[in-house]
N, CA, C and O atoms as a CHARMM CRD file, in Angstrom:
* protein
*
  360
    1    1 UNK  N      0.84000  -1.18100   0.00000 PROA 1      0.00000
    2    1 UNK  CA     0.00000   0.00000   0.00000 PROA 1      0.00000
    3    1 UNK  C      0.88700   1.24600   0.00000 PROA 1      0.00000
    4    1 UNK  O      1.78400   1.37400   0.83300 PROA 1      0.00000
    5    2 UNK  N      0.55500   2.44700  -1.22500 PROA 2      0.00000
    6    2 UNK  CA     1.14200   3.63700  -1.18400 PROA 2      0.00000
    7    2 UNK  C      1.27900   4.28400   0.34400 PROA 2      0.00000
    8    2 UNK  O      0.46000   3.94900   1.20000 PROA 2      0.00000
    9    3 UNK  N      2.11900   5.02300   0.58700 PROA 3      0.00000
   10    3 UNK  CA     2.01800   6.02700   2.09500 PROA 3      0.00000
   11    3 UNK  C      0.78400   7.03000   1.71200 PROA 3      0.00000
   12    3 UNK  O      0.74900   7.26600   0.50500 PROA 3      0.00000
   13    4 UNK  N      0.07600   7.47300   2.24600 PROA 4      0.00000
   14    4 UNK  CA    -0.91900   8.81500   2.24400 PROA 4      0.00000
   15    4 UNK  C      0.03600   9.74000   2.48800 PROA 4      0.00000
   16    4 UNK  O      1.15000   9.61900   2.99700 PROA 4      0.00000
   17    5 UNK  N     -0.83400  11.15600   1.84300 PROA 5      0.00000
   18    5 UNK  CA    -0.44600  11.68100   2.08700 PROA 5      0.00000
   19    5 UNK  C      0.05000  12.81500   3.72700 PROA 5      0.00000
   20    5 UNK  O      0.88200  13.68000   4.00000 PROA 5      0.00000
   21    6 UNK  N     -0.90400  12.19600   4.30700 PROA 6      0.00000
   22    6 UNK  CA    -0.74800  12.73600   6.01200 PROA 6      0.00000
   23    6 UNK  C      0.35000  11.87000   6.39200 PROA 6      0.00000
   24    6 UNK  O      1.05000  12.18200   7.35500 PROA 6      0.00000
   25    7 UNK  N      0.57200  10.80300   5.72500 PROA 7      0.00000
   26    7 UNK  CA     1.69100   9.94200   6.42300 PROA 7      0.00000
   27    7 UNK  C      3.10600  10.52000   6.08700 PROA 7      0.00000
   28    7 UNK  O      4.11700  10.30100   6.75500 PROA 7      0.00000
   29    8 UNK  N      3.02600  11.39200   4.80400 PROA 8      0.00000
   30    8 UNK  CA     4.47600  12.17500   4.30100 PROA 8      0.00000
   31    8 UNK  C      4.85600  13.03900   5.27700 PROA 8      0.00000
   32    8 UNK  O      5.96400  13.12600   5.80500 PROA 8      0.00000
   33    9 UNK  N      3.71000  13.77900   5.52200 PROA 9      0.00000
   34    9 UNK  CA     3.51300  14.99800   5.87200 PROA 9      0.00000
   35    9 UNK  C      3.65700  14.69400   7.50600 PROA 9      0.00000
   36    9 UNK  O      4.41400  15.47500   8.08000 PROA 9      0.00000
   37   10 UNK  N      3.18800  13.92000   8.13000 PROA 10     0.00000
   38   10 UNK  CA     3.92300  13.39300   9.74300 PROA 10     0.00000
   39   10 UNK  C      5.08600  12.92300   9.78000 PROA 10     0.00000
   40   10 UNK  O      5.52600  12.84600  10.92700 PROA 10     0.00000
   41   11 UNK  N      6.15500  12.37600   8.52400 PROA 11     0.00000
   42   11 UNK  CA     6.87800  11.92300   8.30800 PROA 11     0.00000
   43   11 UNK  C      8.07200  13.20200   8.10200 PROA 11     0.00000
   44   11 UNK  O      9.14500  13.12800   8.70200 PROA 11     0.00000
   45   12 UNK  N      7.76700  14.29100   7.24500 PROA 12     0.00000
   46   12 UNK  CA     8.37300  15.56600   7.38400 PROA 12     0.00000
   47   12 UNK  C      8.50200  16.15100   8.71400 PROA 12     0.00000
   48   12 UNK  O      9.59700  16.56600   9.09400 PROA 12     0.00000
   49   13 UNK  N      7.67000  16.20100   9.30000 PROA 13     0.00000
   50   13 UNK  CA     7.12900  16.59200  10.64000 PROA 13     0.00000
   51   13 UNK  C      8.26800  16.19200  11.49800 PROA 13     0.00000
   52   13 UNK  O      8.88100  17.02700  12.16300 PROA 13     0.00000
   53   14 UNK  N      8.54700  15.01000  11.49800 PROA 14     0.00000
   54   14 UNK  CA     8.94800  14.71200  12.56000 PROA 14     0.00000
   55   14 UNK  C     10.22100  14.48800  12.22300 PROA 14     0.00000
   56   14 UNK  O     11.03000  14.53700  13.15000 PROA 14     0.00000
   57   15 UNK  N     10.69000  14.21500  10.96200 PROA 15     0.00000
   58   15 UNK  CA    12.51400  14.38600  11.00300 PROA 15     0.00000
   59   15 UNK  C     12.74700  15.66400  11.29500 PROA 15     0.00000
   60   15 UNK  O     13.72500  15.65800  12.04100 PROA 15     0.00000
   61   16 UNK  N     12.30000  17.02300  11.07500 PROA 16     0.00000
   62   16 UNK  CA    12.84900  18.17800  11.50600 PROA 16     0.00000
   63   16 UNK  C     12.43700  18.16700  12.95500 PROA 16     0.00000
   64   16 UNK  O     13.44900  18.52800  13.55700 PROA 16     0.00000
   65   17 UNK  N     11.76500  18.00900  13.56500 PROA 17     0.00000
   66   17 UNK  CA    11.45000  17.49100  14.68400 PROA 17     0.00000
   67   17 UNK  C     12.33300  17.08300  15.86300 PROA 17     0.00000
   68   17 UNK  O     12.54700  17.56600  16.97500 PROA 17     0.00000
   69   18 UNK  N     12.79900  15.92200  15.14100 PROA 18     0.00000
   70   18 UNK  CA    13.77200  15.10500  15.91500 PROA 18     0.00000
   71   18 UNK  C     15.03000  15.46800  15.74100 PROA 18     0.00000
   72   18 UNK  O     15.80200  15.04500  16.60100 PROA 18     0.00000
   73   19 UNK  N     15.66100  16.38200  14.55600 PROA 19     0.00000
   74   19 UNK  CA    16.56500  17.29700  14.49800 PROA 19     0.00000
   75   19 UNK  C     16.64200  18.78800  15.33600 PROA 19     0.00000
   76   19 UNK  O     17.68600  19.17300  15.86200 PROA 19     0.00000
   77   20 UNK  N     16.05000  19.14700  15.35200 PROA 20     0.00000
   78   20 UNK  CA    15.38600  20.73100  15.85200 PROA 20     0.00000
   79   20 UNK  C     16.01800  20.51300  17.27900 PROA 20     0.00000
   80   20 UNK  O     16.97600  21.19200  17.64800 PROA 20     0.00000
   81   21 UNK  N     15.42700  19.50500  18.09400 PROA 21     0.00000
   82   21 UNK  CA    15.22800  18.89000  19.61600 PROA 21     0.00000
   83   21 UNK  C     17.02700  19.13500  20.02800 PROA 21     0.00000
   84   21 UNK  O     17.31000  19.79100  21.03100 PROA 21     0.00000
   85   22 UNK  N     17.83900  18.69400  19.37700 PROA 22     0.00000
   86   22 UNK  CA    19.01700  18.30500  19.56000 PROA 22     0.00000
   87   22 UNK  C     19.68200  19.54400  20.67500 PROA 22     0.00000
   88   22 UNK  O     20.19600  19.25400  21.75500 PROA 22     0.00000
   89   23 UNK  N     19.51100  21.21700  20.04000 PROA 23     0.00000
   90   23 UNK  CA    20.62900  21.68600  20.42800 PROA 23     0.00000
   91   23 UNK  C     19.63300  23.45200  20.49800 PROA 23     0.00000
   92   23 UNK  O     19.33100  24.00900  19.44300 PROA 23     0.00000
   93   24 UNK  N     19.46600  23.73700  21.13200 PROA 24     0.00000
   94   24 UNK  CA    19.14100  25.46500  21.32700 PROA 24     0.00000
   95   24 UNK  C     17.81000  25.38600  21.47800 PROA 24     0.00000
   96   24 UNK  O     17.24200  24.69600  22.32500 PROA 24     0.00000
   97   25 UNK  N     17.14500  26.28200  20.43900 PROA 25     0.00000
   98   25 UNK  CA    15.98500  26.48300  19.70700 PROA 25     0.00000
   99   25 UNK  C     15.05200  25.24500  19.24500 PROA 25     0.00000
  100   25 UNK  O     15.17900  24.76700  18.11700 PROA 25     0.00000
  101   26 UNK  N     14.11000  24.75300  20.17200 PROA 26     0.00000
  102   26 UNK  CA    13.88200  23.18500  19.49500 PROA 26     0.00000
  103   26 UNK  C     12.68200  23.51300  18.30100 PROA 26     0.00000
  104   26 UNK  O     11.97800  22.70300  17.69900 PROA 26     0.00000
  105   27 UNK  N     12.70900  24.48500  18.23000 PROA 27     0.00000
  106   27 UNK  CA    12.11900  24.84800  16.83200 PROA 27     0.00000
  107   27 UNK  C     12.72400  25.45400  15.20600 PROA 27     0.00000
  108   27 UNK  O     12.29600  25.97500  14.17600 PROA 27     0.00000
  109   28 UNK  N     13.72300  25.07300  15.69200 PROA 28     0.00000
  110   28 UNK  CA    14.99900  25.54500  14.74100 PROA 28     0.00000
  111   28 UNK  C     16.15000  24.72600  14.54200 PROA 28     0.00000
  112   28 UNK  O     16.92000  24.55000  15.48600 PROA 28     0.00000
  113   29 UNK  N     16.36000  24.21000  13.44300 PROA 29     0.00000
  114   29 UNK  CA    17.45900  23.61100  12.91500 PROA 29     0.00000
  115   29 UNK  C     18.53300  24.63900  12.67700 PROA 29     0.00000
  116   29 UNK  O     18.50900  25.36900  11.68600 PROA 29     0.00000
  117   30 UNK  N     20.09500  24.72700  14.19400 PROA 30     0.00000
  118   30 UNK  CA    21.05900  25.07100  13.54500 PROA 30     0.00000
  119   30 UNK  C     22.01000  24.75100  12.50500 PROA 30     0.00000
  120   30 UNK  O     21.75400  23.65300  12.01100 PROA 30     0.00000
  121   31 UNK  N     23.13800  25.39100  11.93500 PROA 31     0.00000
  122   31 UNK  CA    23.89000  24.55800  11.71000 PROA 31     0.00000
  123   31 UNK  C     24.36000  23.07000  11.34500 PROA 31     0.00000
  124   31 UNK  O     24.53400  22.38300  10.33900 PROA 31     0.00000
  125   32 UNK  N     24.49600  22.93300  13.12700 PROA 32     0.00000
  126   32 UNK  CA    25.17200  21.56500  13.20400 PROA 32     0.00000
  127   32 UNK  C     24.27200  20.02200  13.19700 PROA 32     0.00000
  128   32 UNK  O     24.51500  18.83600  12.97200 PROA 32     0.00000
  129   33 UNK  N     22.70300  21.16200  13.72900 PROA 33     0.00000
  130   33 UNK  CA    21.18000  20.05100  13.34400 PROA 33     0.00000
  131   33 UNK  C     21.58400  19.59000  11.87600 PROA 33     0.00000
  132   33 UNK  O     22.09000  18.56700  11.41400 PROA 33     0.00000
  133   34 UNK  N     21.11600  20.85700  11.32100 PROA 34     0.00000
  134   34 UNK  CA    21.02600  20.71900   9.68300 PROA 34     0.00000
  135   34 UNK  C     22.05400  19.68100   8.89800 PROA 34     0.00000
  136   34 UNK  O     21.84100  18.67400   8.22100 PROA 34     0.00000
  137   35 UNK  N     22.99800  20.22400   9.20500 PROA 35     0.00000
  138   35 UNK  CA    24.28900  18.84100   8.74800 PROA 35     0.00000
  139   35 UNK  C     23.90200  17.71300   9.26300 PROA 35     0.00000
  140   35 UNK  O     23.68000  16.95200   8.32200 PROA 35     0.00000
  141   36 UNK  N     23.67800  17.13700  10.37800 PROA 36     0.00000
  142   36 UNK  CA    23.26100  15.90600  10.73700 PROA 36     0.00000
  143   36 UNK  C     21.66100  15.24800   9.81200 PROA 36     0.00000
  144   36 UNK  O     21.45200  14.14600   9.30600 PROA 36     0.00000
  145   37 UNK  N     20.93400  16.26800   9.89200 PROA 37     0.00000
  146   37 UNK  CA    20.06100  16.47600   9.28900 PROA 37     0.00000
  147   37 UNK  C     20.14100  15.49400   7.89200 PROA 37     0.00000
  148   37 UNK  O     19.58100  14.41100   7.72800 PROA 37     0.00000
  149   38 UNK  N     20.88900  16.12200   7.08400 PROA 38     0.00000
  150   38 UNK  CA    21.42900  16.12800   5.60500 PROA 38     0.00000
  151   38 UNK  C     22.48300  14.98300   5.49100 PROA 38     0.00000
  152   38 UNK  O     22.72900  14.56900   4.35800 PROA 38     0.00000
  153   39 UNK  N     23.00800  14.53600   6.36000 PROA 39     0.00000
  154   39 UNK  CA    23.89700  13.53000   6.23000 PROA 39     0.00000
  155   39 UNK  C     22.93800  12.27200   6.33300 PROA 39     0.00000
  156   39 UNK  O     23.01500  11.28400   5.60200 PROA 39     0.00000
  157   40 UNK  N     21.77500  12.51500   7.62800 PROA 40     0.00000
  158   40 UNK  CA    21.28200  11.09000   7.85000 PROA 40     0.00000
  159   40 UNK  C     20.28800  10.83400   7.15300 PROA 40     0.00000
  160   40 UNK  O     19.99300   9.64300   7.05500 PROA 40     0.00000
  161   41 UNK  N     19.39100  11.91000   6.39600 PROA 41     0.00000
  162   41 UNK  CA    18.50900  11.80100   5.67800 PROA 41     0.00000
  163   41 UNK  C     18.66700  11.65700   3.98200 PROA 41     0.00000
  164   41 UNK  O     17.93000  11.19100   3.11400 PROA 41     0.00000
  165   42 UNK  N     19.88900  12.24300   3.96900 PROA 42     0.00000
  166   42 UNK  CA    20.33400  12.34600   2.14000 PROA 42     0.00000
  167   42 UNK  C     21.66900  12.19800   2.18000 PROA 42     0.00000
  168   42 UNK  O     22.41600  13.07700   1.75100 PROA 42     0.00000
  169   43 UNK  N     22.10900  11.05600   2.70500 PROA 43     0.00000
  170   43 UNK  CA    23.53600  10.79200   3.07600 PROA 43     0.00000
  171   43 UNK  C     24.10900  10.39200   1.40700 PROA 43     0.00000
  172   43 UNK  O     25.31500  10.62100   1.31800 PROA 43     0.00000
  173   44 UNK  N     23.73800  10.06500   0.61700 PROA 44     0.00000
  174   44 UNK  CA    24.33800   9.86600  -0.66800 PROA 44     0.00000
  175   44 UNK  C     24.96700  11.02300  -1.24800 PROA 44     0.00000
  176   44 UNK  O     26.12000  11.14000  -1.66400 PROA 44     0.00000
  177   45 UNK  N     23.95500  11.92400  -1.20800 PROA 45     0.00000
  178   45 UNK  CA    24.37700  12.83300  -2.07900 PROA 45     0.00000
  179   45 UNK  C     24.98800  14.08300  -1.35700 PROA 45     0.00000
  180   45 UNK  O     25.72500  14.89600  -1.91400 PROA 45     0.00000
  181   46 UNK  N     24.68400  14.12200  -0.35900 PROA 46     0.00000
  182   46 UNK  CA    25.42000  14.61800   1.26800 PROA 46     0.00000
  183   46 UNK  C     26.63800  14.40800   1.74300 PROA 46     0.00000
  184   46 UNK  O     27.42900  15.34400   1.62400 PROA 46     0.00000
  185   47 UNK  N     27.01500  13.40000   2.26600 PROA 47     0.00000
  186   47 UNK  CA    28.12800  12.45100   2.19000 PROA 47     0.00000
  187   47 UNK  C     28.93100  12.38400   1.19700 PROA 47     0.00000
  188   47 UNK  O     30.08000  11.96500   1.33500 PROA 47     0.00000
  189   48 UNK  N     28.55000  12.69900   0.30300 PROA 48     0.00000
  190   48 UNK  CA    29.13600  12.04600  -1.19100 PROA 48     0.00000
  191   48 UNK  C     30.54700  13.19500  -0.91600 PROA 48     0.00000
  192   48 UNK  O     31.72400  12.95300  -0.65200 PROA 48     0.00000
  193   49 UNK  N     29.86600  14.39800  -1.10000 PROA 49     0.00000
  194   49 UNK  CA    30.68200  15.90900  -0.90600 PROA 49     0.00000
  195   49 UNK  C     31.40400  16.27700   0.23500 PROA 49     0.00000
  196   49 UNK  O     31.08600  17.14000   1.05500 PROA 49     0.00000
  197   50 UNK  N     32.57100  15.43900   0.23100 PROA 50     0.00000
  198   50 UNK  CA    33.52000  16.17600   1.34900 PROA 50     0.00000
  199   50 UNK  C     33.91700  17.66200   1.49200 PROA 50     0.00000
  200   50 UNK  O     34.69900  17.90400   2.41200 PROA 50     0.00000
  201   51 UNK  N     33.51100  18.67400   0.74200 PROA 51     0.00000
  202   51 UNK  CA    33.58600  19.62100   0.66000 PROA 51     0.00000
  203   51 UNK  C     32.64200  20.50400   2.27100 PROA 51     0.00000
  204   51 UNK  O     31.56100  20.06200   2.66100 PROA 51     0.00000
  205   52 UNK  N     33.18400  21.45500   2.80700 PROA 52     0.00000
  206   52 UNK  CA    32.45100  21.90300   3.93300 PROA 52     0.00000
  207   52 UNK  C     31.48400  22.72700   3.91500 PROA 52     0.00000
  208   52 UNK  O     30.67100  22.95500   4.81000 PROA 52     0.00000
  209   53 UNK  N     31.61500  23.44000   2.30300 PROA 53     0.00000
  210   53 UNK  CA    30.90900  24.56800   2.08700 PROA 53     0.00000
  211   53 UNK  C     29.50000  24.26800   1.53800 PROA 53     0.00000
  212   53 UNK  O     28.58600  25.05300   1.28900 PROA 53     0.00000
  213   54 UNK  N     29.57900  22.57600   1.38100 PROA 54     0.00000
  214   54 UNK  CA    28.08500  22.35000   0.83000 PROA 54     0.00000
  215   54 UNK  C     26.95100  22.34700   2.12500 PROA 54     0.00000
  216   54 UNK  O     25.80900  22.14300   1.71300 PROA 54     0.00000
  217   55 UNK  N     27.01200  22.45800   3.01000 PROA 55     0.00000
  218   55 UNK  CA    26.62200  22.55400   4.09400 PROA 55     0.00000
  219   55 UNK  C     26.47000  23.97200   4.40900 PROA 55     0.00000
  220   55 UNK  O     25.48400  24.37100   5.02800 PROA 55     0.00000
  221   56 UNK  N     27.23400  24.61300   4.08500 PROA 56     0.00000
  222   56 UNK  CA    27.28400  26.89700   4.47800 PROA 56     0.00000
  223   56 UNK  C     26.13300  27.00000   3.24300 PROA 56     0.00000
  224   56 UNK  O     25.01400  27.44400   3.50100 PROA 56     0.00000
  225   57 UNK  N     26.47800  26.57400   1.94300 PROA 57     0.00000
  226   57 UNK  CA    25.66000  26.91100   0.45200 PROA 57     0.00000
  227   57 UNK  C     24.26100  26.64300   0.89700 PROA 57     0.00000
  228   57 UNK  O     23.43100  27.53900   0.73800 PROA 57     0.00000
  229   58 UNK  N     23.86300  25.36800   1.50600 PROA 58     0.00000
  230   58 UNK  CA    22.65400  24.85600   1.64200 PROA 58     0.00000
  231   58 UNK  C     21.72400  25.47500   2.86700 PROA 58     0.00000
  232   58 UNK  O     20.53000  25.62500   3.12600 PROA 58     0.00000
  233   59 UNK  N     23.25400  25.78800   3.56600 PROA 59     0.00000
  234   59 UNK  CA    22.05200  26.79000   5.02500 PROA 59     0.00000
  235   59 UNK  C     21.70800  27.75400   4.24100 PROA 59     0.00000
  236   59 UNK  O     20.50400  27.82900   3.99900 PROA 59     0.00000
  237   60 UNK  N     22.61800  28.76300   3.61500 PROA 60     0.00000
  238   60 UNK  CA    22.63300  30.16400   3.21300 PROA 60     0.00000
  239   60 UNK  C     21.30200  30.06200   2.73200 PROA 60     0.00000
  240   60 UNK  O     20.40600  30.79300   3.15400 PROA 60     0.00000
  241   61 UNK  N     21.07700  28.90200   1.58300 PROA 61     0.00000
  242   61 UNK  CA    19.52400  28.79800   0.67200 PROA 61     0.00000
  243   61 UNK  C     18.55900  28.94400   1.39100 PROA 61     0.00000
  244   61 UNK  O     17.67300  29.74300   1.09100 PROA 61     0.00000
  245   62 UNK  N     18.50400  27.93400   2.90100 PROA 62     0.00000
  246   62 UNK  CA    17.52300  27.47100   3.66600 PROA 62     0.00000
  247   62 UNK  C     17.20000  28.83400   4.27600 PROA 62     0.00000
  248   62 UNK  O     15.99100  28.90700   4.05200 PROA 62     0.00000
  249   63 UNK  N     17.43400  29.60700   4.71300 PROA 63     0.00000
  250   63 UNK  CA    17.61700  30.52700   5.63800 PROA 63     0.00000
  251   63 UNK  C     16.90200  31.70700   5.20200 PROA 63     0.00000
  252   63 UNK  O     17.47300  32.78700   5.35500 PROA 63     0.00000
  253   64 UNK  N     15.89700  31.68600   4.75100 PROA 64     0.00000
  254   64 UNK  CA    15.62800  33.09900   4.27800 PROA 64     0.00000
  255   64 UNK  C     15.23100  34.42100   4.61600 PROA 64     0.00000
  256   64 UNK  O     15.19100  35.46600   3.96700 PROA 64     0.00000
  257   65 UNK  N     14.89100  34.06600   6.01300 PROA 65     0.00000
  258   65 UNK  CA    15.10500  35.50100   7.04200 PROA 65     0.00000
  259   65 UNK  C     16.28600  36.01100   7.49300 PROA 65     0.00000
  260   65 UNK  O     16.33300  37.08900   8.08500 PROA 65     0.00000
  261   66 UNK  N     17.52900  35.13800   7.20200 PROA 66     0.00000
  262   66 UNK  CA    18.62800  35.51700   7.86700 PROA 66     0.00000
  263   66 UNK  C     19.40500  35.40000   9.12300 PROA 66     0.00000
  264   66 UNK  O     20.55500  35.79100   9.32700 PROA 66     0.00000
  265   67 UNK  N     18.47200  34.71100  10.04800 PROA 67     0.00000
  266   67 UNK  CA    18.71500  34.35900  11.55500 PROA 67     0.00000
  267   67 UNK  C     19.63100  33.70200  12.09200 PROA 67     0.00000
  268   67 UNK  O     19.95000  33.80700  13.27600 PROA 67     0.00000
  269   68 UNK  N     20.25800  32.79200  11.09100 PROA 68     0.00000
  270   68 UNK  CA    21.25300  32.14700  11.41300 PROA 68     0.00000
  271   68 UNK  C     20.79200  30.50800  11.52800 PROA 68     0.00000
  272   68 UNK  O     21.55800  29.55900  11.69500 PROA 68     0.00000
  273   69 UNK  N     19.50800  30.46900  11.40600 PROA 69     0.00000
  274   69 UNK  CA    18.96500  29.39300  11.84700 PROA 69     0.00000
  275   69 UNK  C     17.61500  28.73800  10.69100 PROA 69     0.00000
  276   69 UNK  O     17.13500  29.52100   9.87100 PROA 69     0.00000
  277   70 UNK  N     17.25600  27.68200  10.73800 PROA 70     0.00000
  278   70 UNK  CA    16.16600  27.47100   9.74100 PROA 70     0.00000
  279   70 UNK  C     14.73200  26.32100  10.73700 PROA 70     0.00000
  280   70 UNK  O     14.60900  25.27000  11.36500 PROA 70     0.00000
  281   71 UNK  N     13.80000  27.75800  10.14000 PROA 71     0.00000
  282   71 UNK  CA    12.63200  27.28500  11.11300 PROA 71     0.00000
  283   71 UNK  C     11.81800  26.46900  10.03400 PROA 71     0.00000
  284   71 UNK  O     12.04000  26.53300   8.82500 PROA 71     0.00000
  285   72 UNK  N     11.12600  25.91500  10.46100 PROA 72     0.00000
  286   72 UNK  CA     9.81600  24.38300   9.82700 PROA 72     0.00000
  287   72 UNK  C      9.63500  24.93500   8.58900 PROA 72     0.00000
  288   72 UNK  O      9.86200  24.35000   7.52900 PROA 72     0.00000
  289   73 UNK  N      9.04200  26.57300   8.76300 PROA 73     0.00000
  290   73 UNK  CA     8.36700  27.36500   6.86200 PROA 73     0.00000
  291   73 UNK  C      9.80300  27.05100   6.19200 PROA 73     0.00000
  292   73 UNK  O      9.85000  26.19300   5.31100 PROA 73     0.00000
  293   74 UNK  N     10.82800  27.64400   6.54200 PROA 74     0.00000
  294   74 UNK  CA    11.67500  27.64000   5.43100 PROA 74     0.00000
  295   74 UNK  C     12.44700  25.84900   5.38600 PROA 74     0.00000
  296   74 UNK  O     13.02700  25.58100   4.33400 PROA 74     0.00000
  297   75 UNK  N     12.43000  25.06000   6.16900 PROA 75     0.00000
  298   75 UNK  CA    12.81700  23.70500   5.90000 PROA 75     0.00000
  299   75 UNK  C     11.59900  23.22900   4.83400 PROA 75     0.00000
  300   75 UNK  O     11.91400  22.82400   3.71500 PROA 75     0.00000
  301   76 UNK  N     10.39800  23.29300   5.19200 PROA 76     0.00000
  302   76 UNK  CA     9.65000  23.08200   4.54700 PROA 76     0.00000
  303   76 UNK  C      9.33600  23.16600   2.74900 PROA 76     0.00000
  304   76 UNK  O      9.12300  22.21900   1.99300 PROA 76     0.00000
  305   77 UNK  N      9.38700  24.32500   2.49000 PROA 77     0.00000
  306   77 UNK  CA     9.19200  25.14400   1.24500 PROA 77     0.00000
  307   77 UNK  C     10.64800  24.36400   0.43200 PROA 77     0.00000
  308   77 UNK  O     10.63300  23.99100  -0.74100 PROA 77     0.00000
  309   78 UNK  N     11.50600  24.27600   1.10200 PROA 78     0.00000
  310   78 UNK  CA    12.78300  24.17500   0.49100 PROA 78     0.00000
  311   78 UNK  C     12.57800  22.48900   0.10200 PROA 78     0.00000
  312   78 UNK  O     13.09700  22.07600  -0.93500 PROA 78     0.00000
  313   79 UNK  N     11.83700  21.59600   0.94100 PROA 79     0.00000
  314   79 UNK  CA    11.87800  20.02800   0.82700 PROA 79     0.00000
  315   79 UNK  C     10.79600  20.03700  -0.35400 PROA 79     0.00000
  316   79 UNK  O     10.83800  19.09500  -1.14600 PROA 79     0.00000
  317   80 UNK  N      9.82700  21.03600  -0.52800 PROA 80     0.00000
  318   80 UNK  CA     8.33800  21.15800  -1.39600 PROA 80     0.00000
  319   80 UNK  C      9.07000  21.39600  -2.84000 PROA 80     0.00000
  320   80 UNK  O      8.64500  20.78200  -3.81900 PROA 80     0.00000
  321   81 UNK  N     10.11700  22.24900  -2.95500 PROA 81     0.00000
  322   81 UNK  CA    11.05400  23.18000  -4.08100 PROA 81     0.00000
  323   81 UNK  C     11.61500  21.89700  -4.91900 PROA 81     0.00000
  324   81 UNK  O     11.40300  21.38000  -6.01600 PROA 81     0.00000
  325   82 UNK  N     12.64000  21.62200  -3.52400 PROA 82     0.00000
  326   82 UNK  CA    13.12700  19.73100  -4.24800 PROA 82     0.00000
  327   82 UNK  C     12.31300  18.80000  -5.09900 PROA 82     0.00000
  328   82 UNK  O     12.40100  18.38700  -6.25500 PROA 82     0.00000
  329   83 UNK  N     11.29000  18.58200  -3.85700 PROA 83     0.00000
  330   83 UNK  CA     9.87900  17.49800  -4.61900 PROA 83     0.00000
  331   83 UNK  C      9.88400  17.90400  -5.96800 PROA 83     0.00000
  332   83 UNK  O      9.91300  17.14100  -6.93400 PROA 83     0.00000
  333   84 UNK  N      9.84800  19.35300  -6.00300 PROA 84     0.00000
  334   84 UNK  CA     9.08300  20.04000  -7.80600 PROA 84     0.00000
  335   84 UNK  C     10.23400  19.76300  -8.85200 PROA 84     0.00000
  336   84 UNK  O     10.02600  19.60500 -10.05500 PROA 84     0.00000
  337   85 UNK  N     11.50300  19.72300  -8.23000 PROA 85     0.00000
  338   85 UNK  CA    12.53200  19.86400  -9.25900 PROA 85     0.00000
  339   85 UNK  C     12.74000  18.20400  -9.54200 PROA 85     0.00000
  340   85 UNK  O     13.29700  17.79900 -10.56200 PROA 85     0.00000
  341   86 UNK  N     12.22000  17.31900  -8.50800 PROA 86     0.00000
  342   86 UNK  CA    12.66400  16.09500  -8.80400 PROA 86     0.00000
  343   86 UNK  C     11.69800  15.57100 -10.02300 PROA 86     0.00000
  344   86 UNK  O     12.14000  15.07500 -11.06000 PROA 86     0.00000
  345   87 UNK  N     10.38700  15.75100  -9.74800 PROA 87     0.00000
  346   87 UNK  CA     8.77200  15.50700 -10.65700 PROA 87     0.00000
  347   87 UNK  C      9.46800  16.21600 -11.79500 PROA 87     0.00000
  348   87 UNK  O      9.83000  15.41900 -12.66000 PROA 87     0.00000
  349   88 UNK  N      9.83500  17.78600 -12.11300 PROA 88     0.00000
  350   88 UNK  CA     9.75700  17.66400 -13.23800 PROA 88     0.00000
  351   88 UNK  C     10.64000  16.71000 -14.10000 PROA 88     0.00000
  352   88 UNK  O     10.33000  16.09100 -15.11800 PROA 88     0.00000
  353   89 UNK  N     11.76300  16.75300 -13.45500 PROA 89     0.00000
  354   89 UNK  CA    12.71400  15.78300 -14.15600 PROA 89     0.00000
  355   89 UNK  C     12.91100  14.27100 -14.90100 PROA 89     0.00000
  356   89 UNK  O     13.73100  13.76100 -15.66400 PROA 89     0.00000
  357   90 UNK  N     11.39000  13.77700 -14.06900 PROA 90     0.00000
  358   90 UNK  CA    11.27400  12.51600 -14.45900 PROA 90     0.00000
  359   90 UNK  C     10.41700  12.35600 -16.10000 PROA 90     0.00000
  360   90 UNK  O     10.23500  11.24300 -16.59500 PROA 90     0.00000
């Protein structure tokens, strides 16, 4: 059986969630959330890039108020952005 869609959407929910919790702001993915974040969730293509700055590039994107930090709207919109770029591609 396909996942529903409330099941994605509790499923989003709760990896930023369980990231967020880690360190400050439990409504905010810093930094060092976000990298963990991105390693354990998209470790292929994450991992892949030993480079440090793919991690600064990807906050900088995420971040669009500037705070230093990335709250649920902007994790969100940014995982919705992906979805669109992946669909069209296929």
């Amino acid at each position: 059986m396909d996942p529903s869609l409330e099941q994605s959407m509790n499923g989003l929910m709760k990896v930023f969630q369980s990231h967020a919790r880690k360190e400050g702001d439990k409504y905010k993915l810093n930094k060092a959330e976000l990298k963990l974040l991105l390693e354990e969730q998209m470790g292929d293509s994450i991992a892949a890039s030993k480079d440090p700055s793919v991690v600064d590039e990807f906050m900088l994107q995420l971040d669009q108020d500037r705070d230093g930090e990335v709250d649920f709207k902007e994790f969100a919109y940014t995982v919705v952005s992906l979805t669109v770029a992946c669909h069209e591609s296929l």
